[in-house]
C-alpha positions as CSV (number, residue, x, y, z in Angstrom):
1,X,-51.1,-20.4,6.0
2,X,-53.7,-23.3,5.5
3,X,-53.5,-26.7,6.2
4,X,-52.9,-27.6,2.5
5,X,-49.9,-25.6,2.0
6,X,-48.2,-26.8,5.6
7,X,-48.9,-30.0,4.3
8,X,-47.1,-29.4,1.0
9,X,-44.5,-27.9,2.1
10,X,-43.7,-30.2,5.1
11,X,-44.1,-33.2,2.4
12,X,-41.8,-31.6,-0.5
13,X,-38.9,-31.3,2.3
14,X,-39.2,-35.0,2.1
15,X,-39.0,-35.0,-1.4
16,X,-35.6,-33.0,-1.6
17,X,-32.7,-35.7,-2.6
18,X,-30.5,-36.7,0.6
19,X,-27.1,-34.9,0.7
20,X,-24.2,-37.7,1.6
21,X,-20.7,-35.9,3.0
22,X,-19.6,-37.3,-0.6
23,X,-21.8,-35.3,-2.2
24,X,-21.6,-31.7,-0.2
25,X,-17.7,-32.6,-0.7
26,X,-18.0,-32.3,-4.3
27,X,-20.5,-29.5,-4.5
28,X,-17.8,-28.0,-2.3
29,X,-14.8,-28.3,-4.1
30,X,-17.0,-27.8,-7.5
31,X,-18.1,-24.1,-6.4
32,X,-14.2,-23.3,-5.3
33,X,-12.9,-24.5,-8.4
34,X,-15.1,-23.1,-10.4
35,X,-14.4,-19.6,-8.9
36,X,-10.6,-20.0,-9.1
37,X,-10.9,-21.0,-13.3
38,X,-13.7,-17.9,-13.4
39,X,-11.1,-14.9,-11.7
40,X,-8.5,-16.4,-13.4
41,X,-9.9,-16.2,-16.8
42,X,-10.1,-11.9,-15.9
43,X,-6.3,-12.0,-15.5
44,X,-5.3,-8.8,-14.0
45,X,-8.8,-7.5,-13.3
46,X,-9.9,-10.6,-11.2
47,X,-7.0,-10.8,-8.9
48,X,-9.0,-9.8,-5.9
49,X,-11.5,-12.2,-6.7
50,X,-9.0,-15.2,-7.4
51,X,-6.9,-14.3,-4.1
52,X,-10.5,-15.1,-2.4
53,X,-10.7,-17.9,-4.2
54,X,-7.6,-19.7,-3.3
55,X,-8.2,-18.9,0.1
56,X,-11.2,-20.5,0.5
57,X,-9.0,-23.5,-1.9
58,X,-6.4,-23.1,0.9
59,X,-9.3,-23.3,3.5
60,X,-11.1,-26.0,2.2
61,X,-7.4,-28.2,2.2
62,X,-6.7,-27.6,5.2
63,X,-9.9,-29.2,6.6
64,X,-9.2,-32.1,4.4
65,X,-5.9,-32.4,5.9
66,X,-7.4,-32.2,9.3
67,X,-9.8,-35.2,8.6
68,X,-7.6,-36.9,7.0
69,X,-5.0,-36.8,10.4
70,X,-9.1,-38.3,12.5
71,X,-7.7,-41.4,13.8
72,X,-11.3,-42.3,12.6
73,X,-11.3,-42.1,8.9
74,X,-11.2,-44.8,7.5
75,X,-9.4,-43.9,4.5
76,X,-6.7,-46.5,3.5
77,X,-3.0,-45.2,4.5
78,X,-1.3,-45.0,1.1
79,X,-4.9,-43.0,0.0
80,X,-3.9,-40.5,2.9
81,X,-0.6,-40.0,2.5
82,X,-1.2,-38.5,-1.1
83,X,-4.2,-36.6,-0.3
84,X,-1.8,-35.2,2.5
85,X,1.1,-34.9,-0.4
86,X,-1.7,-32.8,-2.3
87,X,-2.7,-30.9,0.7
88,X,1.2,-29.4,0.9
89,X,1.4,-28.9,-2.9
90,X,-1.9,-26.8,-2.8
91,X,-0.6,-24.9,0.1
92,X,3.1,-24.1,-1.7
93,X,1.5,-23.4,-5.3
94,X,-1.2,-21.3,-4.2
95,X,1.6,-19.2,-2.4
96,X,3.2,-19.5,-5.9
97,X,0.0,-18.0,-7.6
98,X,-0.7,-15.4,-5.0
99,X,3.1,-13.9,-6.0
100,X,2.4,-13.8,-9.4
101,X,5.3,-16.4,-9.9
102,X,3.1,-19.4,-11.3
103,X,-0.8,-20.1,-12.9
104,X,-3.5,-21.7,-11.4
105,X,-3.4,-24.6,-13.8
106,X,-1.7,-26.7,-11.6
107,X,-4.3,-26.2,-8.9
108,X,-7.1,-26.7,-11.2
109,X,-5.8,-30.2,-11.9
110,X,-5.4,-31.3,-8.4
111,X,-9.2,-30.3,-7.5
112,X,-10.3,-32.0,-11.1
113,X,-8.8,-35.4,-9.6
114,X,-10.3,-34.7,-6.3
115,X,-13.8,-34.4,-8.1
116,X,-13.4,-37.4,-10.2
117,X,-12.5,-39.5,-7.3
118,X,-15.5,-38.2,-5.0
119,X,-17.9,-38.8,-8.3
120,X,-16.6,-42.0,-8.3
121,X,-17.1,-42.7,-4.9
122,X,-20.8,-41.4,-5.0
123,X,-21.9,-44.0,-6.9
């Protein structure tokens, strides 16, 4: 490799757009809800694939939870408390889902508010 391409290439790593924890949050919570609406939409034949998906949901939920019990976030207590409140309803519907007694809608909702507030909190 010459000098001209290290140089490029060290110089268009500077030119990639800085990732916040807002951001990778929503890219996060984007990819998982997209692939819990995507199996879903397969029904019966993309059961496997949405099990994976809600437990990655379930995953993903549970580190929220955990950050939100960080005696160092600074999220406001009332703001908490419902993400926690959401947390536990994930947990109990996706349990729902996985015993073919309830959809996914439900899920899908909670993790469409959770994008609109981080996109709101980007900016």
């Amino acid at each position: 490799m010459n000098a001209t391409m290290k140089a490029r290439r060290a110089y268009s790593a500077a030119a990639v757009p800085t990732r916040t924890p807002r951001s990778l949050e929503y890219e996060v919570v984007a990819q998982v809800t997209h692939r819990i609406k995507a199996a879903a939409q397969r029904g019966t034949a993309g059961f496997s694939d949405l099990a994976q998906a809600l437990h990655d949901n379930k995953r993903l939920w549970t580190l929220f939870a955990r950050d939100l019990s960080d005696p160092e976030n600074g999220l406001p207590a009332e703001l908490k408390a419902r993400l926690f409140y959401l947390a536990e309803f994930t947990f109990q519907h996706t349990s729902k889902v996985l015993a073919r007694e309830d959809n996914v809608v439900p899920l899908l909702e909670v993790n469409a508010a959770i994008l609109r507030g981080l996109k709101a909190r980007k900016h």
